[in-house]
KOLKOL-741735 format. One record per atom (N, C-alpha, C, CB): residue number from 1; atom name; x, y, z. Coordinates in steps of 0.02 Angstrom, whole numbers, always signed. Each point is the difference from the previous one (the first is absolute). Glycine has a CB too. Layout:
residues N
 num atomo      X      Y      Z
 NUM    CA      X      Y      Z
...
***
This chain:
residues 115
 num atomo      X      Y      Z
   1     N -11283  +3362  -6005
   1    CA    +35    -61    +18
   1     C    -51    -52    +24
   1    CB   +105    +65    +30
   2     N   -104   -119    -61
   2    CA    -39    -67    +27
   2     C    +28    -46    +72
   2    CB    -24     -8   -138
   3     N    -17    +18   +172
   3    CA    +22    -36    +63
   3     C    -44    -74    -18
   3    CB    +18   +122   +102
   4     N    +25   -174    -56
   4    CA    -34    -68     -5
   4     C    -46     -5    +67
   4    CB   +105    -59    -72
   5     N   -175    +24    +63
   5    CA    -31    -19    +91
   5     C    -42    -43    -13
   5    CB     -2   +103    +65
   6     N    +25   -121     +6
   6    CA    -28    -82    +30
   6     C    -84    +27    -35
   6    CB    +89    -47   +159
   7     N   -131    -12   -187
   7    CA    -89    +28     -6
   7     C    -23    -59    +30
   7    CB    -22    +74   -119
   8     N    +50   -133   +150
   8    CA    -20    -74    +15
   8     C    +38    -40    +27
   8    CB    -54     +6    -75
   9     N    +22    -70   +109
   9    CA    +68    -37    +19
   9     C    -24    -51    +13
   9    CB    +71    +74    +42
  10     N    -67   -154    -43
  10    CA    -33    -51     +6
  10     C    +40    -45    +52
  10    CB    -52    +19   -118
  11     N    +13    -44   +145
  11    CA    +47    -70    +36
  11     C    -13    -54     -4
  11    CB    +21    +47    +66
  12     N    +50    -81   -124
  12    CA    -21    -52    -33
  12     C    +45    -75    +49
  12    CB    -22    +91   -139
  13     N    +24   -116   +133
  13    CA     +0    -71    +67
  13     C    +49    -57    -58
  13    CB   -167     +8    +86
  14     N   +160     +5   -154
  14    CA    +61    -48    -25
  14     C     +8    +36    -77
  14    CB    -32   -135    +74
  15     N    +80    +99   -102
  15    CA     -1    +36    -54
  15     C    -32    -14    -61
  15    CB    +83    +21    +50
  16     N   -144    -84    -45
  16    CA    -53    +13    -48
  16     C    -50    +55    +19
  16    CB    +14   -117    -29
  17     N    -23   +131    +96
  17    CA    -49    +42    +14
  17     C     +9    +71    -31
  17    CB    -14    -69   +102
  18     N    +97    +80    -85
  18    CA    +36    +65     -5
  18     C    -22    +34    -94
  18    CB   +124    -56   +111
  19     N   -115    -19   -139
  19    CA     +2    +18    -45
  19     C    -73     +4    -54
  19    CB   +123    -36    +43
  20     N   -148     +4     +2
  20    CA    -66    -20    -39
  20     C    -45    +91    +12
  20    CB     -8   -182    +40
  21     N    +34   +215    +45
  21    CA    -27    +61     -7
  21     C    +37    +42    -64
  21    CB    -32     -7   +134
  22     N    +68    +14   -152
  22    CA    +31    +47    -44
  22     C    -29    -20    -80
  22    CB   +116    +14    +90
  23     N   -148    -82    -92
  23    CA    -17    -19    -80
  23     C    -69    +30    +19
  23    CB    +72   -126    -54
  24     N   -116   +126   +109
  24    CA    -70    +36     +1
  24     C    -12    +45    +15
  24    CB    -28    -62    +11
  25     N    +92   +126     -1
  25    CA    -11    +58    -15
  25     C    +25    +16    -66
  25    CB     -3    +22   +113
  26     N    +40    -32   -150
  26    CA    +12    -14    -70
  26     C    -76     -6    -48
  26    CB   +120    -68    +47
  27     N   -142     +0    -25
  27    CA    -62    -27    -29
  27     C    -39    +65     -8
  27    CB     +1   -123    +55
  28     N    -18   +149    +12
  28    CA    -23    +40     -2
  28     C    -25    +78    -23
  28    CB    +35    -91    +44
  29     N    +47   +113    -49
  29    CA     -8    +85    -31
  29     C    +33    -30    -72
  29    CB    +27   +113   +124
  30     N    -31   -169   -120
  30    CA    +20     +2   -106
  30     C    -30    +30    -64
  30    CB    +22    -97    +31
  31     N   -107    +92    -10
  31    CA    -51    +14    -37
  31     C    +17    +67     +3
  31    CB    -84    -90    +18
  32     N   +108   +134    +22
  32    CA     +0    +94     +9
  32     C    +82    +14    -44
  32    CB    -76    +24   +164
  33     N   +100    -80   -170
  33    CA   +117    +12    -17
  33     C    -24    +27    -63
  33    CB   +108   -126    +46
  34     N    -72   +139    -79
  34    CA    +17    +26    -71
  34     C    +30    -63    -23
  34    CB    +21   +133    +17
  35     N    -35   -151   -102
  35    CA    +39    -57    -34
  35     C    +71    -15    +33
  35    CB    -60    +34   -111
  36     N   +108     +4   +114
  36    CA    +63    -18    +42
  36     C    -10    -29    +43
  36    CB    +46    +71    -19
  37     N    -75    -14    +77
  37    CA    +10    -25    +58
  37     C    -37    -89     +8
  37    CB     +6   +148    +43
  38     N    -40   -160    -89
  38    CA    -73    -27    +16
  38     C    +72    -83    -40
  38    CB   -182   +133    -23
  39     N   +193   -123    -35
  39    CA    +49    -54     -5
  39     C    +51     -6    +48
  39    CB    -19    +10   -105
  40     N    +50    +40   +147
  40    CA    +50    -17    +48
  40     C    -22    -37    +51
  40    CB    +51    +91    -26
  41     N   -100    -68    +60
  41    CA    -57    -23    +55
  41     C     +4    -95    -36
  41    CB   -108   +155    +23
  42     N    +65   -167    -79
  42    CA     -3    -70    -20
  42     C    +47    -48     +5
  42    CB    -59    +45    -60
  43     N   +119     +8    +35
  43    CA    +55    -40    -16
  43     C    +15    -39    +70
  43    CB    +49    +85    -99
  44     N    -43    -30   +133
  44    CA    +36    -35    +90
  44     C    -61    -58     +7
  44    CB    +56   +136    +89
  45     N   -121   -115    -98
  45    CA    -46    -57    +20
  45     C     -4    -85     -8
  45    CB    -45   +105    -20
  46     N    +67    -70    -66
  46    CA     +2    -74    -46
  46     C    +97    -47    +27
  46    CB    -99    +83   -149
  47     N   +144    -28   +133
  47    CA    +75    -11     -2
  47     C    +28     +2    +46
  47    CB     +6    +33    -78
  48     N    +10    +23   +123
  48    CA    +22    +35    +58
  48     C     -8     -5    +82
  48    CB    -11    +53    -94
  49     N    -58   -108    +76
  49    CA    -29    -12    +81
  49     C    +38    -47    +27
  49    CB   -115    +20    -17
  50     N   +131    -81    -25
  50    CA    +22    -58    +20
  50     C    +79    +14    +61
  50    CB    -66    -56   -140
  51     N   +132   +114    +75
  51    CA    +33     -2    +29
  51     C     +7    +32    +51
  51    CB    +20    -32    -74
  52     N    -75    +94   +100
  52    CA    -12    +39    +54
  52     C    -10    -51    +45
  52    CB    -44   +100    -51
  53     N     +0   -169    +45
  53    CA     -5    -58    +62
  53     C    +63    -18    +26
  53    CB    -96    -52    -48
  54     N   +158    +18    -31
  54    CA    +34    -22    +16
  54     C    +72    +50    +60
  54    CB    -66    -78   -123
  55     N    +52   +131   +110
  55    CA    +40    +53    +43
  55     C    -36     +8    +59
  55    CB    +47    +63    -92
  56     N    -87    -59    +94
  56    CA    -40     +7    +81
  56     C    +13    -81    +40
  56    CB   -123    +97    -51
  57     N   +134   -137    +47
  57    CA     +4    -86    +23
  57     C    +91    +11    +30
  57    CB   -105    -89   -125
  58     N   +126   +136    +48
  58    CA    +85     +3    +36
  58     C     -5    +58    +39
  58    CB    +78    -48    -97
  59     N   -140    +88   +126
  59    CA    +32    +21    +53
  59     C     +9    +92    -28
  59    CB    +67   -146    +42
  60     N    -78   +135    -98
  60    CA    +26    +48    -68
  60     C    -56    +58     -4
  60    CB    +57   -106    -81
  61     N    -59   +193   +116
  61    CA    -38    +23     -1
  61     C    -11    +15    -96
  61    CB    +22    +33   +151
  62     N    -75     -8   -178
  62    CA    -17    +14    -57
  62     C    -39    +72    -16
  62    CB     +5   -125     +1
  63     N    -19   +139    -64
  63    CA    -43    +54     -9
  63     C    -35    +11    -76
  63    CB    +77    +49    +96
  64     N   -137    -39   -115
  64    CA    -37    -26    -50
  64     C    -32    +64     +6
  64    CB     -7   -135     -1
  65     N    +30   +186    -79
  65    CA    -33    +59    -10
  65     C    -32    -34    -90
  65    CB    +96   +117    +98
  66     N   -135    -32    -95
  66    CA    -12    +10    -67
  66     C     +9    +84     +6
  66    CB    -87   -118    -35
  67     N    +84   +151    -23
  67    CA     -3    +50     +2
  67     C    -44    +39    -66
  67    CB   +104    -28    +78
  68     N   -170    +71    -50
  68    CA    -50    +41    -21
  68     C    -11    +65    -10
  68    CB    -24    -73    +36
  69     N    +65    +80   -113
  69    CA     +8    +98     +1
  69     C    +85     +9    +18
  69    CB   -146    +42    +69
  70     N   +117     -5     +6
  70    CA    +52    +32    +14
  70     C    +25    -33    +77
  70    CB    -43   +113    -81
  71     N    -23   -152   +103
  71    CA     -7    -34    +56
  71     C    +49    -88     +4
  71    CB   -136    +83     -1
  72     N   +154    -74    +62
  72    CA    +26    -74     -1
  72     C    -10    -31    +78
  72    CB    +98    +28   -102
  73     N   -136    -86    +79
  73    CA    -48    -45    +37
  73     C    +68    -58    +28
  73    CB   -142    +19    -90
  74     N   +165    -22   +149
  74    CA    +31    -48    +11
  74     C    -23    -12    +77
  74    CB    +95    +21    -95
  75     N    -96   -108    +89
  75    CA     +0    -31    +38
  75     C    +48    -42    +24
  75    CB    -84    +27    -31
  76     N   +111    -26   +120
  76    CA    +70    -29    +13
  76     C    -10    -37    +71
  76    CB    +72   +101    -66
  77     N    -58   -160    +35
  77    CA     -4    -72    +25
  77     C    +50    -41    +66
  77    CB    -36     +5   -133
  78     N    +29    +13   +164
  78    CA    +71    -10    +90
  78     C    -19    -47    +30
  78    CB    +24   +111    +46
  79     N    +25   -186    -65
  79    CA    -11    -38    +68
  79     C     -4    +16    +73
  79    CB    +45    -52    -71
  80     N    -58    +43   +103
  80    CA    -12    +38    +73
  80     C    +42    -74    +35
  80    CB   -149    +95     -4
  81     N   +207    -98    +51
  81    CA     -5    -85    +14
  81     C     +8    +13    +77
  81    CB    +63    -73   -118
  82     N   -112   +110   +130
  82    CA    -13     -6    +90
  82     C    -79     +7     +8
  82    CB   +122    +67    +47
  83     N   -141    -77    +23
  83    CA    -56    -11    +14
  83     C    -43    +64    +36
  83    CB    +50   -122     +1
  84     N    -98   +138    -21
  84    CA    -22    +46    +27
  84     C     -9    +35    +71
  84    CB    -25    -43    -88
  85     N    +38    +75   +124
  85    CA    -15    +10    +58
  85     C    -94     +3    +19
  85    CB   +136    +61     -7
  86     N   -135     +1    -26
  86    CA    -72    +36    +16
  86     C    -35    +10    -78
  86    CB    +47    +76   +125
  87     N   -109    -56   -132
  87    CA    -32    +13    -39
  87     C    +22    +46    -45
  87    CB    -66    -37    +67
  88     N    +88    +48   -123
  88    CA    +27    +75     +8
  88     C    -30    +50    -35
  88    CB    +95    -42    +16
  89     N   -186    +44    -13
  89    CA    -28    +42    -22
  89     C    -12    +34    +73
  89    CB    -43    -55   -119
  90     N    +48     +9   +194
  90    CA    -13    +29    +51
  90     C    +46    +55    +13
  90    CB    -50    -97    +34
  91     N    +22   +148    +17
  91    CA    +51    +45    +31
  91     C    +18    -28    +73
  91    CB    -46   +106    -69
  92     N     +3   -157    +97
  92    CA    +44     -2    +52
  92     C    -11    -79    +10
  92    CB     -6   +131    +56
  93     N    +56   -171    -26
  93    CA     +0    -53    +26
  93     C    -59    -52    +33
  93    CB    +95    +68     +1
  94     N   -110   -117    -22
  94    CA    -65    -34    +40
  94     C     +0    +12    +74
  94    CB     -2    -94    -82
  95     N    -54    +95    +95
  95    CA     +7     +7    +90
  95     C    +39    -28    +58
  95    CB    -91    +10    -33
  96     N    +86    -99    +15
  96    CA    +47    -20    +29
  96     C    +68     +1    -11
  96    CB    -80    -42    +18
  97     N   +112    +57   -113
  97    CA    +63     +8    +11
  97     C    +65     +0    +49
  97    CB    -69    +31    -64
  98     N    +62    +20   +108
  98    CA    +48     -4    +52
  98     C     -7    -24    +73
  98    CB    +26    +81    -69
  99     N    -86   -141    +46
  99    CA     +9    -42    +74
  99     C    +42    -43    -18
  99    CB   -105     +5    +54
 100     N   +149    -34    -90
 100    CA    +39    -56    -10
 100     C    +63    +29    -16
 100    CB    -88    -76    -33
 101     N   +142    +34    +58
 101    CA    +73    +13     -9
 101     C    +31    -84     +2
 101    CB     +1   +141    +68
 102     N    +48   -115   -120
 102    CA    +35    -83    -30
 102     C    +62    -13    +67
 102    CB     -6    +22   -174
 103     N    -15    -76   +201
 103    CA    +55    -32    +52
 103     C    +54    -45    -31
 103    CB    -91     -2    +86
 104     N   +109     -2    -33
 104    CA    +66    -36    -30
 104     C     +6    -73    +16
 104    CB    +61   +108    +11
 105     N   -116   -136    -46
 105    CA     -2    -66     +5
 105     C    -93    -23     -2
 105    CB   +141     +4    +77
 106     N   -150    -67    -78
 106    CA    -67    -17    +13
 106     C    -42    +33    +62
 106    CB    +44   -100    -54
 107     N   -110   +107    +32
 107    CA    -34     -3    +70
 107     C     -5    +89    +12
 107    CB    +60   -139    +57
 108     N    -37   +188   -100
 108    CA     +3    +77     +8
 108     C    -64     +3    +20
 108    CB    +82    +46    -84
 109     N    -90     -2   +131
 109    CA    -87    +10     +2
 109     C    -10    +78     -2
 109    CB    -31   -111    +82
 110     N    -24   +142   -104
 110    CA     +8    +56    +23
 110     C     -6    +47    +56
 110    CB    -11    -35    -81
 111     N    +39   +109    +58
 111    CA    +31    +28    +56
 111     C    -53    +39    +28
 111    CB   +115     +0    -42
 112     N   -148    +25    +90
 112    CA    -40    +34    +35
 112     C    +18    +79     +5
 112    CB    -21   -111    +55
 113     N    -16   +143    -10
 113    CA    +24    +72     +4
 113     C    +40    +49    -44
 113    CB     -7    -50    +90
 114     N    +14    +28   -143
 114    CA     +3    +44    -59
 114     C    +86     -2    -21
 114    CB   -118    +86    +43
 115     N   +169   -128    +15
 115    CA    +66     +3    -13
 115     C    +51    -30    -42
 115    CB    -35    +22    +84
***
């Protein structure tokens, strides 16, 4: 039985970026695809990229495979529409992290003694 797994993961900031990584790993292992895979790969490059932009702008997650043999290469494309907290290659929080807490109103300052 073939299981599917994560091998990568990028963090892309809009959806030309998003998409521009997925045409240069493409670019990339094309020269190694087999004729199929290697026209499927083009096709999205030349045909297929544009409307992958136009779905990422609406918000519209996507996903852009080819498939080699017996193998299938897909890549899947998720607006994210919140803001990051923390790093998230870190395991733990910046140092100061938990000196600050959101008040309820202007002027919050932060809190001391760890409470």
């Amino acid at each position: 039985m073939a299981y599917a797994s994560l091998r990568a993961s990028i963090d892309a900031y809009s959806a030309p970026q998003a998409d521009r990584g997925v045409a240069g790993a493409l670019r990339t292992i094309s020269p190694a695809l087999d004729p199929d895979a290697s026209d499927e790969a083009w096709g999205w490059l030349y045909n297929g990229r544009i409307e992958t932009r136009r779905a990422l702008l609406r918000a519209e997650p996507c996903t852009v495979s080819v498939t080699q043999a017996s193998t299938r290469i897909t890549w899947t494309i998720r607006p994210v529409l919140f803001v990051p907290l923390a790093h998230r290659r870190g395991v733990e929080l910046p140092a100061r992290a938990h000196d600050f807490t959101t008040g309820k109103g202007r002027g919050s300052r932060p809190r001391s003694g760890g409470r």
